[in-house]
C-alpha positions as CSV (number, residue, x, y, z in Angstrom):
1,X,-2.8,45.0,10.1
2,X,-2.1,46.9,7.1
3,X,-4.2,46.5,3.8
4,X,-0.9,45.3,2.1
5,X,-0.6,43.1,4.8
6,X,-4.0,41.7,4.5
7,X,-4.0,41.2,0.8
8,X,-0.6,39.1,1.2
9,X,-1.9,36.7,3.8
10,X,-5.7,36.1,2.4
11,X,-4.4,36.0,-1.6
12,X,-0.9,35.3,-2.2
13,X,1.0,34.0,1.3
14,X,-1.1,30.4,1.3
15,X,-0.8,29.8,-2.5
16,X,3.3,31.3,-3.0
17,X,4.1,28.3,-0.3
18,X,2.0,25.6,-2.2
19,X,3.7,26.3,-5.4
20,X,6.7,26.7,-4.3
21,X,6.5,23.2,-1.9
22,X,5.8,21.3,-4.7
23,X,8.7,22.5,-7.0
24,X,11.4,22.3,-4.3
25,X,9.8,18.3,-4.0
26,X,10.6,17.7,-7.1
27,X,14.1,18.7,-6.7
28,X,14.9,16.3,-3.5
29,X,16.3,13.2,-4.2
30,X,14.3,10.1,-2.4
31,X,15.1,9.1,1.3
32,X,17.2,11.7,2.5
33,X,17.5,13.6,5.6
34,X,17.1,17.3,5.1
35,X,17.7,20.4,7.2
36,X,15.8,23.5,6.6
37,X,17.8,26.5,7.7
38,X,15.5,29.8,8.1
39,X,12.6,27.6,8.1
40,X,10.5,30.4,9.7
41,X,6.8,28.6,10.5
42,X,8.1,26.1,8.7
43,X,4.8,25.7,6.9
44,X,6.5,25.0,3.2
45,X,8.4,22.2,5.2
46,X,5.6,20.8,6.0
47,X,3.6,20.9,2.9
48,X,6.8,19.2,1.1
49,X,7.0,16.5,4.0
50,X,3.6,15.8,2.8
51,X,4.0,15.5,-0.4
52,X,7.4,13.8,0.0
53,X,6.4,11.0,2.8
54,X,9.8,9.6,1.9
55,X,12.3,12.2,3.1
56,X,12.6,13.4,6.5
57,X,12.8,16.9,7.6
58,X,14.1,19.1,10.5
59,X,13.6,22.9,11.0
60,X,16.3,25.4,11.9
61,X,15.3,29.4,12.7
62,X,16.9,32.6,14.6
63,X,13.3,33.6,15.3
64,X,10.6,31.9,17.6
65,X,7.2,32.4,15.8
66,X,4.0,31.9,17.6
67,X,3.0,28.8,16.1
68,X,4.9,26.4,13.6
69,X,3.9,23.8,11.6
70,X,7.1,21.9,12.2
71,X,9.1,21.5,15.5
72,X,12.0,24.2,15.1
73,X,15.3,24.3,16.8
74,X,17.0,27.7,17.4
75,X,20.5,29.4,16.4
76,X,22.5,32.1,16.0
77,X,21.8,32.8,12.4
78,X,25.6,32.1,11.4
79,X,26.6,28.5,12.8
80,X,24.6,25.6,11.7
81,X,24.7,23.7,15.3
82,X,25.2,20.1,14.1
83,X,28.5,18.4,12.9
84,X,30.2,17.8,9.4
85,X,27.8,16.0,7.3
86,X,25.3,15.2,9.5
87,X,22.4,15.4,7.1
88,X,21.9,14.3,3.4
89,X,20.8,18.1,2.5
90,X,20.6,21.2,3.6
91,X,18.0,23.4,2.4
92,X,16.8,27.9,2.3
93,X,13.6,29.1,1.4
94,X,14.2,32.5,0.9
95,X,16.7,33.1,3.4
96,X,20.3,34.0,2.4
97,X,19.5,37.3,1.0
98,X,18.2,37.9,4.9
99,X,21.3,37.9,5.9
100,X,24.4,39.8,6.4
101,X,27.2,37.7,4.5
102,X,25.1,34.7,2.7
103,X,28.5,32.8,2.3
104,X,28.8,32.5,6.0
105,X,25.8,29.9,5.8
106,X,26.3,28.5,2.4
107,X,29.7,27.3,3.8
108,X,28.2,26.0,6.8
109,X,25.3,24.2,4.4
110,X,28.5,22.7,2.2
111,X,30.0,21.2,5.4
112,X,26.9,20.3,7.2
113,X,25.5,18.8,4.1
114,X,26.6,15.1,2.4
115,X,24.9,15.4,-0.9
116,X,23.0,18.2,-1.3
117,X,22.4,22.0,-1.4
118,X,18.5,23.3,-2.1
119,X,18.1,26.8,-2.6
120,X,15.0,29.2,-3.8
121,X,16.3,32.7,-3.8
122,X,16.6,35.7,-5.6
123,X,18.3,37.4,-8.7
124,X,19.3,41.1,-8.7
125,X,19.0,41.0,-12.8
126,X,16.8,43.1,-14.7
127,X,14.5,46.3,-15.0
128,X,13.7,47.7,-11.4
129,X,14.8,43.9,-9.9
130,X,16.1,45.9,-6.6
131,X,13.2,48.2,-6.1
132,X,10.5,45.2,-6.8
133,X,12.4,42.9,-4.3
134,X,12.8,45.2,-1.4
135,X,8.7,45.7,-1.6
136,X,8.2,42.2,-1.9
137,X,10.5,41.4,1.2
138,X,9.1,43.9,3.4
139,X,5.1,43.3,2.8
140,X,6.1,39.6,3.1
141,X,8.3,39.9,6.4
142,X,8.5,42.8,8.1
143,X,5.2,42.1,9.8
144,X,7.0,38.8,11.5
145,X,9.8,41.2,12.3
146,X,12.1,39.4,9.9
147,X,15.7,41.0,9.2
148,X,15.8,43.4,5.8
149,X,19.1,43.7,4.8
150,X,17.9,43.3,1.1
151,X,21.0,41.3,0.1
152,X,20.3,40.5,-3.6
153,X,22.5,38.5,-5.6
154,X,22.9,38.7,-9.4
155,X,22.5,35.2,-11.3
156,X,26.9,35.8,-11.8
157,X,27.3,36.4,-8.4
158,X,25.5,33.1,-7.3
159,X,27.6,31.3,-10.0
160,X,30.5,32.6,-7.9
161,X,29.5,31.5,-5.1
162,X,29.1,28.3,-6.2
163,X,32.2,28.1,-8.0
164,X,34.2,29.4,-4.8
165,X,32.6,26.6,-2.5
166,X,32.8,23.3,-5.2
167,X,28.8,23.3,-5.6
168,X,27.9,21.5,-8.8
169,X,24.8,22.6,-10.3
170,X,22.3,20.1,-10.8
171,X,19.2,21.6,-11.0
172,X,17.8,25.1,-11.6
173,X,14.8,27.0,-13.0
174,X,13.4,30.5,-12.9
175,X,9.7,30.4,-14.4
176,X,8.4,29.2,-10.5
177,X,5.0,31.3,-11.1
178,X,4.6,31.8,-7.7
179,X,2.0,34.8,-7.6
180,X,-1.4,34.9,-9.0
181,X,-2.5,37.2,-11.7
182,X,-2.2,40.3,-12.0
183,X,1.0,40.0,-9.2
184,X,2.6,37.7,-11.4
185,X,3.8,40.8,-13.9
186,X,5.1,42.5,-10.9
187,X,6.4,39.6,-8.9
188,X,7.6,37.1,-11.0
189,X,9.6,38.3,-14.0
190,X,12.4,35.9,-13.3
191,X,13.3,37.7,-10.4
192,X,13.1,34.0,-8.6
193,X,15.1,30.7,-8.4
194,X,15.2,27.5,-7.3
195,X,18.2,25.5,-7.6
196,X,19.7,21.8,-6.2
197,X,23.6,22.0,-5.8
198,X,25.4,19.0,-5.8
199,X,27.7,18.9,-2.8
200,X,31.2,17.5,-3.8
């Protein structure tokens, strides 16, 4: 394992997904059903599940990973594999910008989803945004041989997005504070979101 690699898991990896857990809770309204799409180990599932005894939550992935927290069902990465508005929400942890077209799976989320769109992502705004992001993506997923398309949104193309599929925002924050210091002046900077769409 490389010494990037090593500093990730032992200092940052455990910590990004318990901060990050409890801020998506907050954003889920009580008793619903929830699908997380890209829900790799599915460990910040878990730790919200936890934290959220009153929700229930499923796990969707393209990858099988050696162990997961959650029990994981498998797809193609482009058709959510349940029917219209089978679940309350629908929710990605850093996962559209991992794919090729992230409107193919937001539109799937809008029909698959009944009240709900949960999103933490990121923004391609700012000083260097594209540079930091790529080396944040591939010391935190090329080791579980994730796809790096390093598809970055801007904050207006997001809006766009929003606006083309009838997604009402509800929530949304940037200041998440994921990283520990000194990684926080790198790795932070607003370069993060998490947002709850309103599914109409």
């Amino acid at each position: 394992m490389k010494l990037t690699d090593r500093i990730h898991a032992r200092y940052i990896e455990n910590r990004r997904a318990g901060v990050l857990a409890k801020r998506l809770a907050e954003l889920i309204p009580p008793g619903i059903q929830l699908l997380d799409v890209g829900c790799g180990d599915g460990l910040i599932t878990q730790l919200i599940a936890k934290a959220r005894p009153d929700i229930t939550v499923r796990g969707l992935d393209v990858l099988e990973r050696d162990h997961s927290y959650i029990p994981v069902k498998f797809f193609d990465g482009e058709v959510i594999p349940y029917g219209d508005a089978t679940f309350d929400g629908v929710m990605f942890v850093d996962v559209l910008h991992h794919t090729q077209d992230p409107m193919v799976l937001l539109r799937e989320a809008a029909r698959v989803a009944r009240k709900i769109i949960v999103i933490k992502d990121h923004l391609l705004d700012g000083l260097l945004a594209g540079l930091t992001l790529r080396f944040m993506d591939k010391v935190g997923n090329a080791r579980h041989f994730v796809s790096l398309p390093y598809n970055y949104w801007s904050h207006q193309r997001w809006l766009e997005a929003f606006q083309t599929l009838d997604l009402q925002i509800g929530r949304w924050a940037t200041n998440l504070e994921l990283y520990p210091w000194p990684a926080t002046w790198i790795c932070d900077r607003s370069l993060h979101f998490i947002s709850r769409l309103e599914v109409s």
